[in-house]
Backbone as a chain_set.jsonl record, in Angstrom:
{"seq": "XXXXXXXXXXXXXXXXXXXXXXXXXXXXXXXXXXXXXXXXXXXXXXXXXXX", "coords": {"N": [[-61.244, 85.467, 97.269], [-63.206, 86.671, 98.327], [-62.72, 89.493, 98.017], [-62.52, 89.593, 94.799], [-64.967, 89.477, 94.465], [-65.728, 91.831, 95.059], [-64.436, 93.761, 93.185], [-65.895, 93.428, 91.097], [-68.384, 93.709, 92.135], [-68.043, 96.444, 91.929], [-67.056, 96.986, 89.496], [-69.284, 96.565, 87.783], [-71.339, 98.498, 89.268], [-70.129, 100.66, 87.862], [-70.487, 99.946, 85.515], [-72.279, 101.801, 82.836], [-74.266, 100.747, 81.409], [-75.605, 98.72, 82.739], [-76.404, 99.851, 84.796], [-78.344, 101.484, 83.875], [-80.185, 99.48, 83.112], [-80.792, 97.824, 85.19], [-82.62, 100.372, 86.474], [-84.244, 100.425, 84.311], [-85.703, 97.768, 84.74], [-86.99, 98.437, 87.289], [-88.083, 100.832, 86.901], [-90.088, 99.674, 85.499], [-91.42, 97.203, 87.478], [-92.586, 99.077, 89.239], [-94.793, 99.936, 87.493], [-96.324, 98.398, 87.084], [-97.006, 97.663, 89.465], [-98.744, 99.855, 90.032], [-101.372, 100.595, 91.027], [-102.033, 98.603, 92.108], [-103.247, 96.971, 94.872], [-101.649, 96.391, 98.007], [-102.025, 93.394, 98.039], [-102.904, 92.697, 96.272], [-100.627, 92.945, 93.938], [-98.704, 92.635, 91.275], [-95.872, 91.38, 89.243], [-92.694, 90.538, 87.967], [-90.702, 87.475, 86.843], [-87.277, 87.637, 87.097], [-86.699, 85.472, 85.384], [-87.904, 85.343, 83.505], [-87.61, 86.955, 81.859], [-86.286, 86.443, 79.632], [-87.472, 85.49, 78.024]], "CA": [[-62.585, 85.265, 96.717], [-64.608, 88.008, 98.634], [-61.933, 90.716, 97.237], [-63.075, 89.438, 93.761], [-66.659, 89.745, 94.137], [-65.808, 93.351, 95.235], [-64.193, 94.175, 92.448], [-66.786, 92.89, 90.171], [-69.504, 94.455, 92.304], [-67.473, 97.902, 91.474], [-67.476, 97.53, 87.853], [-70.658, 96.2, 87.676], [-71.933, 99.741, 89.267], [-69.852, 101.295, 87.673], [-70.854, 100.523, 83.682], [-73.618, 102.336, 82.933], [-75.937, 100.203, 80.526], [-75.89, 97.135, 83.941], [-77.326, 100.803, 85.995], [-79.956, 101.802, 82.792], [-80.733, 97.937, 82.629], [-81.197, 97.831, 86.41], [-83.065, 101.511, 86.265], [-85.521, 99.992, 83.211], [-86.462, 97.143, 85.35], [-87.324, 98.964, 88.155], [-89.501, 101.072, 86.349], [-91.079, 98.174, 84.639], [-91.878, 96.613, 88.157], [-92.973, 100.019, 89.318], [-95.761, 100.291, 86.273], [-96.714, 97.008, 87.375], [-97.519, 98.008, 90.99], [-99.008, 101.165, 90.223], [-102.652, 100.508, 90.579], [-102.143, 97.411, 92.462], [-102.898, 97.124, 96.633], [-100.197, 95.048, 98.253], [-102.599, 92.161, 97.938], [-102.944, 92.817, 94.152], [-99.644, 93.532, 93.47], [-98.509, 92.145, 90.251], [-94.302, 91.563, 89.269], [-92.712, 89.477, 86.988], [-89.743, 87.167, 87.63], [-86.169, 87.646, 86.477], [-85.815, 84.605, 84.49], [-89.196, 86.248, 82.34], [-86.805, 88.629, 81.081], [-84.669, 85.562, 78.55], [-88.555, 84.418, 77.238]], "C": [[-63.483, 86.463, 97.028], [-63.558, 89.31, 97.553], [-62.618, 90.497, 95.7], [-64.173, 89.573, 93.337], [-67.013, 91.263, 94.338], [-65.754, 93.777, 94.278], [-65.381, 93.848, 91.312], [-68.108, 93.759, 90.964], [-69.283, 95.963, 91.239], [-67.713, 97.952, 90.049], [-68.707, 97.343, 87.598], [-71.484, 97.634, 87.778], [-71.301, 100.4, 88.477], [-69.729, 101.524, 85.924], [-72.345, 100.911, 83.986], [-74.576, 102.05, 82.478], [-76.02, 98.957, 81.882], [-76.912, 98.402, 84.592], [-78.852, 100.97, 84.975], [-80.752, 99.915, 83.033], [-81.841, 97.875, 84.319], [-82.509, 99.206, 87.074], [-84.522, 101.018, 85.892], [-86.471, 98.831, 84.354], [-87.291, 97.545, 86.749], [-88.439, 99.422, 88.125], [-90.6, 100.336, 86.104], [-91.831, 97.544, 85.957], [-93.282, 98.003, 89.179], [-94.382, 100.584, 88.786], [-96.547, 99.627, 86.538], [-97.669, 97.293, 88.811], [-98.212, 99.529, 91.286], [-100.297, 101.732, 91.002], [-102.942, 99.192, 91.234], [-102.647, 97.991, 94.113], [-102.214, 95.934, 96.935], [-100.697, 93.997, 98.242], [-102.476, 91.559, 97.217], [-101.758, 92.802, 93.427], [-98.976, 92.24, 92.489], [-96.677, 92.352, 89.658], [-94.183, 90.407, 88.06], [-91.12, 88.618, 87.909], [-88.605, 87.247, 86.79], [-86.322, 86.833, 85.398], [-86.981, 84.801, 83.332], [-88.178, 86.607, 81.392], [-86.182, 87.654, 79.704], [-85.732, 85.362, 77.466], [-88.616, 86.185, 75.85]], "O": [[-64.248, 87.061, 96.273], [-63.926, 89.79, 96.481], [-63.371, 91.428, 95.413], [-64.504, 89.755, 92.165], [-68.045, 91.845, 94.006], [-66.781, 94.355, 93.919], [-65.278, 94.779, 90.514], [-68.792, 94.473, 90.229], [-69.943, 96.399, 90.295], [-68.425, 98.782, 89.483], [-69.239, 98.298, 87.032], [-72.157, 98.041, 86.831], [-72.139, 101.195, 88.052], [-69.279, 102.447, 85.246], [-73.182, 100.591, 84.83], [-75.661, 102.583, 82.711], [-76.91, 98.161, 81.584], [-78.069, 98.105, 84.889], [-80.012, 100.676, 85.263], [-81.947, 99.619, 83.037], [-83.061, 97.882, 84.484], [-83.204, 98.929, 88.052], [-85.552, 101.059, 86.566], [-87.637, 99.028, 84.697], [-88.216, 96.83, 87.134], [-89.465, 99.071, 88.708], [-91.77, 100.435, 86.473], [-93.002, 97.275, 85.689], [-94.425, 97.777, 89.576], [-95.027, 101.445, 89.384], [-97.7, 100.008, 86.332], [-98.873, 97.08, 88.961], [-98.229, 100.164, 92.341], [-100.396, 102.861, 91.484], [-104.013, 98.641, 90.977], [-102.472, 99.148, 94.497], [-102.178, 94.845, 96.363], [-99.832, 93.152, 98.471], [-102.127, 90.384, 97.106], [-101.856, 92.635, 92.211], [-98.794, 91.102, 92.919], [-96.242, 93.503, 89.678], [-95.022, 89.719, 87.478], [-90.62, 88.907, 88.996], [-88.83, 86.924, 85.623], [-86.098, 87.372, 84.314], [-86.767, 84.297, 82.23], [-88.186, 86.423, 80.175], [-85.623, 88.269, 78.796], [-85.412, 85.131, 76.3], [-89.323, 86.155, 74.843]]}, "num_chains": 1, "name": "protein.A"}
């Protein structure tokens, strides 16, 4: 079971639209917090992303 979740981590890093995808959101949270103070700070939540 853990061996399997390895392997799946591995490909996982290792296609490159899961890294751009992972990249984009980053940014996106990034844009979000730009202008914020850690009080203020504004995010969204994963399951946003389906709406």
């Amino acid at each position: 079971l853990i061996n399997q979740k390895i392997v799946m981590c591995r490909q996982l890093w290792g296609c490159e639209s899961f890294v751009f995808v992972l990249e984009y959101l980053l940014a996106i949270g990034n844009y979000l917090n730009q202008h914020a103070g850690k009080e203020k700070a504004k995010g969204f939540r994963l399951s946003s992303l389906t709406k």
